[in-house]
N, C-alpha and C positions, 0 to 999 in steps of 0.2 A: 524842792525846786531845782532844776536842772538849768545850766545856760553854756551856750557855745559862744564869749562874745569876747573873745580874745583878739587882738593882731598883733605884728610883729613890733616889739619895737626897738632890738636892734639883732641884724640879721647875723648871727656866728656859726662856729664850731668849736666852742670851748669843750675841754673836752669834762671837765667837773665842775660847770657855772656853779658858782652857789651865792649865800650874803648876803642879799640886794640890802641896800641901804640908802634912803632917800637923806641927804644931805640939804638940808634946808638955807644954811648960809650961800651954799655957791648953785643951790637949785638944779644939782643935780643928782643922777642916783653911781652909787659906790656899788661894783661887783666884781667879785673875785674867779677866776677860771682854778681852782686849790692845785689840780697837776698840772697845769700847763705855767703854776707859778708868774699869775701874772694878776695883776690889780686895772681894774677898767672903770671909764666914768664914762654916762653918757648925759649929755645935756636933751631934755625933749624938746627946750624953744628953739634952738637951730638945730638937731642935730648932732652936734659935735661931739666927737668919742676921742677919750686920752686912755693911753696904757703902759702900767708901768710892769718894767719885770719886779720878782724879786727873786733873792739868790735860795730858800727855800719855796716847799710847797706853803702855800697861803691858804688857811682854813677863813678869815674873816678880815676885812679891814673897815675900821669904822671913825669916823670925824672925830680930831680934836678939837675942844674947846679954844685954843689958840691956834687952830689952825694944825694942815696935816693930818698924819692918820698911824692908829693905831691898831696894829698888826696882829693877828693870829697863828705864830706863823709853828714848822715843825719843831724847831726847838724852845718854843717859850715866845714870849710876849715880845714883840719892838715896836721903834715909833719913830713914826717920817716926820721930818719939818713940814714948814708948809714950801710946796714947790714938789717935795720927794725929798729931800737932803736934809740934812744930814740922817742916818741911820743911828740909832743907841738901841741898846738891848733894857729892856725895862726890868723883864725877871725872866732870865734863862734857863730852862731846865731841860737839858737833853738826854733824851731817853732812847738807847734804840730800839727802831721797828715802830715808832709813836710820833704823832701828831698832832698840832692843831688840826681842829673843825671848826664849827658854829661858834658863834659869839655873840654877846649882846651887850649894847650899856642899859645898865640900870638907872633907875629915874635918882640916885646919889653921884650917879657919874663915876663910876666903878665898872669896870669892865668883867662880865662874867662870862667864862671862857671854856670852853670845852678839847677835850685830848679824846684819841680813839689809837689804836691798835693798826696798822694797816691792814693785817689778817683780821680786823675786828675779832678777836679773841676777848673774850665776855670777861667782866671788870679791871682789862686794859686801858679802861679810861678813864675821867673822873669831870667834875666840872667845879671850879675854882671861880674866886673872887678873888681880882686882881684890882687892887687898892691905887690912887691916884702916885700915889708914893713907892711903888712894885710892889707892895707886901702882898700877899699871896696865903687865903684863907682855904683850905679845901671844902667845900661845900656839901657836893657828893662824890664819892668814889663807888668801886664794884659797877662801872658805866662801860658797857660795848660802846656804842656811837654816839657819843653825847650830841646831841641837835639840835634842832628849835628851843628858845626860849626869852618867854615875854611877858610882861606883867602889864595885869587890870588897870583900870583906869585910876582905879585910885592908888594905886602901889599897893597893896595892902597881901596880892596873891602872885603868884609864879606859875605859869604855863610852862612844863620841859619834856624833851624829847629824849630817852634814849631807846633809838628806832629800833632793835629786833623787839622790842618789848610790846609792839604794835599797843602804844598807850602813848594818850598826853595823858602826865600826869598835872598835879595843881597840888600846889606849895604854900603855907603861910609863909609870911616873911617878917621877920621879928626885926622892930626896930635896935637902935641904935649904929655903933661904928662898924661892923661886921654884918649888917644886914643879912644873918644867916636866914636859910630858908630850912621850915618844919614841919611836920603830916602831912605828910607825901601823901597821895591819895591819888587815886585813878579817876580822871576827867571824862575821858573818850575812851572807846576802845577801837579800832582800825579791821575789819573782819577781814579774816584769811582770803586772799585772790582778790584782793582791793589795794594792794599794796602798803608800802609802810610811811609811815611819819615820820616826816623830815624838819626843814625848815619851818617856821610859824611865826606867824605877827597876831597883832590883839588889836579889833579897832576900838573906834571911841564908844561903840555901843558894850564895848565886852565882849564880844564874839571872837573867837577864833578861828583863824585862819591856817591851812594846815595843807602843805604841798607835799602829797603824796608819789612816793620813788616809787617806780613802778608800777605805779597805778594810775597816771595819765589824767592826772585830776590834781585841781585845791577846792578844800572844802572848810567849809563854816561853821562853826561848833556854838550853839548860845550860850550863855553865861551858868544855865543849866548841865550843858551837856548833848544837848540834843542837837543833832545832824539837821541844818535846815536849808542848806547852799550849797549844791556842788560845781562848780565850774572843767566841764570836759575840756581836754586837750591833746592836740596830736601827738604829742611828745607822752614816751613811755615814762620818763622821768624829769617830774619837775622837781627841782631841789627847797626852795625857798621861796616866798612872797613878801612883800613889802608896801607901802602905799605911798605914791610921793603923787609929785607935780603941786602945783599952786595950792590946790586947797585939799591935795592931799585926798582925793580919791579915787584917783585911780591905782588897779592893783600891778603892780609888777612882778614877775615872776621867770626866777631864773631853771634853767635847763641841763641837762647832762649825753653827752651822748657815749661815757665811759662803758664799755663792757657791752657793749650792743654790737651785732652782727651785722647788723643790716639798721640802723639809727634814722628814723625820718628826717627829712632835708633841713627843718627846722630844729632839731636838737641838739643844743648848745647855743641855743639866740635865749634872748629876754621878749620874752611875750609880757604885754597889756591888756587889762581886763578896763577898758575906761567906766569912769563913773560907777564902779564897784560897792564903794561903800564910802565912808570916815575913817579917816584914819589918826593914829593917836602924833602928836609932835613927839620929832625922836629926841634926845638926850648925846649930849657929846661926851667923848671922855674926858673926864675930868684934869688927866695927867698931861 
């Protein structure tokens, strides 16, 4: 199934959109521009867009449980009050030539966080579980672009992205306090001139969702594996999906217009796919 049924829904020039995170407390969606270092909200019932800087590049920023937000940022983990203020470092590790990217809360309210390479230099990056407390578990390392990653409905599986690998893979996840993830296995595969797997959300059926860089599309994955939704779009590079609004089905999807020559007029806006699908309630950080 193929569908054109996107609009705009808010009109930029970020130049590395990424993130999108629907914020269920204040009802709106959280997104990140990573080089232009800046954190953005936009409300759909009026409208209304806020932006904050911040003093690195910003790979994620995601709701805390008390309010504020929780950072991805280049040198390691931070966390805004609610308002933006104060700034604390949660777990700092600066590395040079590295970065955050992607991030996610897990349904224990742990943040799991991904580092990349800026020359993406292949297992320059790794993807960690960063505990309410800063403790800081490595999960997977030998990662180029660590990316998308989302877990089933019932928590029980892990969807993750490290994009040259043109793979989602899928991860058991073993309880207890370290919620490691185990048997890595290959979900999807992404075919050569379709571009690569990026950002991904999971809705309430299982399916995932997967915003393909450079390939001008998000696409649908069932709980099988099987390719059944693809959603075209103008934009050469969508980064990331997510699903907010009220009840949560409409798809949002951010953009990039880094590294383009000539970038269509929309590239680096948040495009909407309304009445998309279900989508799962998100989880705040816990810290």
């Amino acid at each position: 199934m193929t569908g054109r049924a996107y609009e705009v829904a808010v009109r930029a020039e970020a130049s590395l959109g990424e993130g999108p995170t629907w914020d269920a407390a204040t009802g709106r969606l959280i997104w990140v521009d990573i080089l232009g270092s800046r954190i953005h909200t936009y409300d759909p019932a009026d409208g209304r867009r806020t932006v904050m800087a911040t003093e690195q590049h910003v790979g994620a920023a995601k709701p805390r449980a008390g309010g504020g937000l929780v950072v991805n940022l280049r040198d390691g983990i931070g966390l805004y009050g609610p308002g933006g203020a104060p700034f604390t470092w949660l777990a700092r590790d600066p590395v040079p030539g590295r970065r955050g990217n992607d991030a996610a809360v897990a349904p224990d309210g742990a943040l799991w966080a991904g580092t990349m390479r800026y020359d993406e230099t292949p297992g320059g990056g790794s993807l960690t579980r960063v505990a309410p407390d800063g403790t800081v578990t490595e999960l997977l390392g030998d990662v180029a672009v660590s990316n998308g990653t989302g877990w089933s409905p019932d928590g029980r599986l892990v969807y993750y992205v490290d994009s040259p690998t043109r793979r989602i893979d899928v991860l058991d996840v073993l309880d207890g306090e370290s919620q490691q993830a185990l048997n890595r296995l290959p979900f999807a595969h992404i075919e050569p001139g379709a571009g690569f797997p990026d950002g991904l959300t999971v809705d309430a059926d299982g399916c995932v969702w997967v915003a393909l860089w450079d390939g001008a599309a998000v696409r649908r994955y069932t709980p099988d594996g099987r390719l059944d939704r693809t959603v075209e779009l103008p934009v050469r590079r969508p980064t990331a999906c997510v699903f907010g609004g009220p009840d949560l089905r409409d798809l949002y999807i951010t953009t990039a217009r880094t590294g383009l020559a000539s970038p269509h007029p929309l590239a680096g806006s948040v495009l909407v796919v309304p009445d998309a699908g279900r989508g799962l309630p998100g989880v705040a950080f816990a810290g």
